[in-house]
C-alpha positions as CSV (number, residue, x, y, z in Angstrom):
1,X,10.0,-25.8,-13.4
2,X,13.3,-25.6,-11.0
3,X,11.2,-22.4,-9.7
4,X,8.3,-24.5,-9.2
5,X,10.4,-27.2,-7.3
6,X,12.3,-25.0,-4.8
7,X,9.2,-23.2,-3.3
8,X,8.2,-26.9,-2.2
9,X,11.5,-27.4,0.0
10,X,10.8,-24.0,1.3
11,X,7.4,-24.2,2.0
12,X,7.6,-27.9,3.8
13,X,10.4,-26.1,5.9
14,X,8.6,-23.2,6.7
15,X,5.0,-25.5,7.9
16,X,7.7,-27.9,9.6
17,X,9.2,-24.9,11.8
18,X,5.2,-23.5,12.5
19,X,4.7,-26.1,13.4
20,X,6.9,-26.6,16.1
21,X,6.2,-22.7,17.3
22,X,4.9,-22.6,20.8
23,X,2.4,-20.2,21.7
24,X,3.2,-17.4,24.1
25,X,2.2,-18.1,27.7
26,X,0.4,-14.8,28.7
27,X,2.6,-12.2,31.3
28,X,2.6,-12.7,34.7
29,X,1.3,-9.6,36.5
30,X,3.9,-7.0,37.1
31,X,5.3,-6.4,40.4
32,X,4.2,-2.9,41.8
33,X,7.2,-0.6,40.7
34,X,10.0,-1.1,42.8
35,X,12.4,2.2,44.4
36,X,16.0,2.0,42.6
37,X,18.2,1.5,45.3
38,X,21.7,2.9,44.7
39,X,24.8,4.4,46.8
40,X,23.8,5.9,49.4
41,X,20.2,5.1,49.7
42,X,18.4,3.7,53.1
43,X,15.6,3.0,54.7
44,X,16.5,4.6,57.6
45,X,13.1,6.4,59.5
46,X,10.2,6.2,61.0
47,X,7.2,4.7,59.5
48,X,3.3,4.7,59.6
49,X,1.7,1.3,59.4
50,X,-1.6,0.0,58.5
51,X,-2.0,-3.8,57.9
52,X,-4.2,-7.1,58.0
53,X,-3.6,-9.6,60.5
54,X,-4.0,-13.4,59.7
55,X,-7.5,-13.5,60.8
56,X,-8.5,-10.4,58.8
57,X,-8.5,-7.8,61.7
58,X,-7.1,-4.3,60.8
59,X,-4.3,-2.7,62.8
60,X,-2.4,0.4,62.8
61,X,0.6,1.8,64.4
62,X,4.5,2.7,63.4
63,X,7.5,1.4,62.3
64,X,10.9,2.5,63.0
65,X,13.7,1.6,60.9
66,X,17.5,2.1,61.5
67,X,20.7,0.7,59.5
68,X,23.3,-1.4,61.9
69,X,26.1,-2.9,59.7
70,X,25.0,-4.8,57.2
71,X,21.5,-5.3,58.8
72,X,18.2,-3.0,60.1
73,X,16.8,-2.9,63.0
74,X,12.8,-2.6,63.0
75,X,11.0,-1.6,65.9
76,X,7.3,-1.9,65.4
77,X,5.1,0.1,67.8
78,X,1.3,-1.9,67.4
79,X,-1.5,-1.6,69.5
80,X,0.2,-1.4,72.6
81,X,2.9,-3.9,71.6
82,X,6.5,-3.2,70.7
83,X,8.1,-5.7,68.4
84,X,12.3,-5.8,67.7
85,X,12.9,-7.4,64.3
86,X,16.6,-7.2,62.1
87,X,16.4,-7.1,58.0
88,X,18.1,-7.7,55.8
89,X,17.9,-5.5,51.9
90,X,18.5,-7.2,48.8
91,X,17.9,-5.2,46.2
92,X,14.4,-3.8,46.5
93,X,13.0,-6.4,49.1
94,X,13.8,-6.4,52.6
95,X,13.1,-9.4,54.3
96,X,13.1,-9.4,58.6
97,X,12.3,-12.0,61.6
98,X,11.4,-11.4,64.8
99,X,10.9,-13.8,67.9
100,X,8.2,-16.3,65.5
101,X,7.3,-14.4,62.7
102,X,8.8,-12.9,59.4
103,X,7.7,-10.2,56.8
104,X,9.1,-9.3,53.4
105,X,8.5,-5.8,51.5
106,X,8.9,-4.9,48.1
107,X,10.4,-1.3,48.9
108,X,7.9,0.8,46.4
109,X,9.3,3.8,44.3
110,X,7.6,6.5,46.7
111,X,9.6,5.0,49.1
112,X,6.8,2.9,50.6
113,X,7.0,-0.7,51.9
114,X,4.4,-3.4,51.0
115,X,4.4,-6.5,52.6
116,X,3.1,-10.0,53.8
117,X,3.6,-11.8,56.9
118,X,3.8,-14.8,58.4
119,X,3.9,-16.3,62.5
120,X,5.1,-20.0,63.4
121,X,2.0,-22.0,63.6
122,X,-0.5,-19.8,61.4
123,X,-1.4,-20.8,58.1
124,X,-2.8,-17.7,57.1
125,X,-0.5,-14.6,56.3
126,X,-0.9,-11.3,57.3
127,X,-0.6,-7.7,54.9
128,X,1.0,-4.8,56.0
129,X,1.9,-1.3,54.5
130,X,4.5,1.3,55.8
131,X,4.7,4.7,54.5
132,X,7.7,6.9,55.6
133,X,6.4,9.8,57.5
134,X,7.2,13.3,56.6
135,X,9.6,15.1,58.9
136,X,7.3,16.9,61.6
137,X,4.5,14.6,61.3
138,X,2.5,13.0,64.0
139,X,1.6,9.2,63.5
């Protein structure tokens, strides 16, 4: 009998705490993997670029990167345009502006930058990749 009457406690208890369980929300999707970025490391280079403007129109061109202080300089070289930005890396994202506009990359693993950008007065954002180039390459 006192076997009988402590499985009852027990068993309330247990369909009281079930019952107050919430579901697990399902995972967000994972970031692409990110480069560790320890002592020493930089982004320091030159840079082929392909990307998306706002309107969907491809564009290619290059990207040059180069540390200053605490900062980077970025000089992108687009269809005839040449375009001074300064970033700043926090962790694996480096965010930059330039005159109206601003992009942030996740800085990939093989050392590649993925990104998404914006101007003042578009609604729409632009995509943009930049893969380091290999020493002797032509871009």
């Amino acid at each position: 009998m006192f076997r009988k009457r402590l499985w009852i406690p027990v068993l309330l208890l247990f369909s009281l705490g079930c019952a107050f369980l919430q579901p697990t929300p399902p995972p967000i999707a994972a970031p692409p993997p990110t480069r560790p970025f320890g002592e020493g490391a930089s982004l320091s280079g030159l840079y082929h670029v392909t990307g998306t403007n706002p309107d969907g129109r491809p564009y290619r061109g290059t990207l040059n990167i180069q540390p200053q202080g605490e900062v980077y300089v970025l000089l992108w070289e687009t269809g005839g345009t040449s375009i001074e930005g300064v970033g700043l890396l926090r962790g694996n994202v480096l965010s930059a502006g330039w005159d109206c506009g601003v992009v942030t990359y996740a800085v990939l693993e093989d050392g590649a930058l993925e990104g998404v950008w914006a101007l003042c007065g578009e609604s729409r954002v632009g995509t943009e990749r930049a893969v380091p180039q290999k020493p002797g390459a032509q871009g």
